[in-house]
C-alpha positions as CSV (number, residue, x, y, z in Angstrom):
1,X,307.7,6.7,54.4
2,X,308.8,3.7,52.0
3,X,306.1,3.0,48.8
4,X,305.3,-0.3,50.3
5,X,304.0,0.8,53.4
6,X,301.9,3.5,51.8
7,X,300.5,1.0,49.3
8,X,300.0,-1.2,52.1
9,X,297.8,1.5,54.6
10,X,296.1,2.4,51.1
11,X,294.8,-1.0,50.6
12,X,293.8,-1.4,54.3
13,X,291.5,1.7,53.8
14,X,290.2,0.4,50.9
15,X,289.1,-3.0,52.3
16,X,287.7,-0.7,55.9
17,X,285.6,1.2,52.8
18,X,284.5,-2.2,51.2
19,X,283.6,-3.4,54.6
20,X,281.6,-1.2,55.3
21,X,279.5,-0.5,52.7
22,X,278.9,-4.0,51.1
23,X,276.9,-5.2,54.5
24,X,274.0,-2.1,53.8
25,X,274.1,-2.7,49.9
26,X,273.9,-6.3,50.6
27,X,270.6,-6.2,52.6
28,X,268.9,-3.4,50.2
29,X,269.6,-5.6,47.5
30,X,267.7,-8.3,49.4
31,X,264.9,-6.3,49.9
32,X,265.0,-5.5,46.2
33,X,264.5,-9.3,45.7
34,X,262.2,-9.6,47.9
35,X,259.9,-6.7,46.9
36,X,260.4,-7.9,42.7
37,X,259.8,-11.5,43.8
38,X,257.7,-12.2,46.0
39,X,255.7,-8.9,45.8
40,X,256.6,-7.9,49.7
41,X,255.7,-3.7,50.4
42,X,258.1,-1.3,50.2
43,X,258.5,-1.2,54.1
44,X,260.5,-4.1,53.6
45,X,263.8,-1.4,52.9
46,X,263.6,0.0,56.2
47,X,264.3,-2.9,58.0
48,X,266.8,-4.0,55.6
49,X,268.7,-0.7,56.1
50,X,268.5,-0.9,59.9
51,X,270.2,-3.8,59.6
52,X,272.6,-3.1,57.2
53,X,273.4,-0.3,58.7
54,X,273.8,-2.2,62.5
55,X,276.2,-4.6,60.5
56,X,278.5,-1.9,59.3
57,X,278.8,-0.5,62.3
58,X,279.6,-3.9,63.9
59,X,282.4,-3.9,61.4
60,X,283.7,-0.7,62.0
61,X,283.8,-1.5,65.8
62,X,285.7,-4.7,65.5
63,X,287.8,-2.7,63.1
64,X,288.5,-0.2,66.3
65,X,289.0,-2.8,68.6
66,X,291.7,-4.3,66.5
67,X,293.3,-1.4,66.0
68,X,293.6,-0.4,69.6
69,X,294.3,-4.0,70.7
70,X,297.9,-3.8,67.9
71,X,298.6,-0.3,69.9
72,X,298.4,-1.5,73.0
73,X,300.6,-4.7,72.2
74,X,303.0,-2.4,70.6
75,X,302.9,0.1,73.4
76,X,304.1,-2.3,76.1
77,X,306.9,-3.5,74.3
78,X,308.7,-0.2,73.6
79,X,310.1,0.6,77.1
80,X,313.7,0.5,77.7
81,X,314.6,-1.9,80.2
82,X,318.0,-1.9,81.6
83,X,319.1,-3.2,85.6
84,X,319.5,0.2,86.7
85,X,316.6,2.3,86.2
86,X,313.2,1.7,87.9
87,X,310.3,1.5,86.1
C-alpha cells in the first residue's frame, strides 16, 4: 500500500472521529450556556445529549450509506465484458 493512500484513509478516519463527536460536545456545551446563563436546571443536559447523541448517529449513518453507495458503484463496473461470454 503506497504512503499516500494510507495518509489519505488516516485522515478520513480522523474527520469520521471528528464528526462524530463534535455534534454531542456541541449540544453539552449549549446546555452549559444555558444552565451558567440563564440559570436553566441541570435537566437541561439530558436533552442536549439525546440529541447530540441522535446527531452523531445521523452522521455515522450517512457515513454508511456513502460508503456502500461508492461500493456498489465500484462493484458494477468490474465485470469483464467481452462478445462471447454470457453474463
Amino acid at each position: 500500500m503506497k504512503w499516500n493512500q494510507i495518509f489519505a484513509q488516516l485522515t478520513l478516519l480522523a474527520q469520521l472521529g471528528l464528526s462524530l463527536a463534535m455534534p454531542l460536545l456541541m449540544c453539552l456545551a449549549g446546555c452549559y450556556m444555558l444552565c451558567t446563563r440563564f440559570g436553566v436546571g441541570l435537566w437541561i443536559y439530558l436533552p442536549g445529549m439525546i440529541l447530540g447523541l441522535g446527531a452523531s448517529f445521523m452522521t455515522a449513518y450517512k457515513v454508511y450509506l456513502a460508503v456502500t453507495g461508492k461500493e456498489k458503484k465500484t462493484g458494477r463496473g468490474d465485470r469483464e465484458k467481452s462478445f462471447n461470454k454470457h453474463l
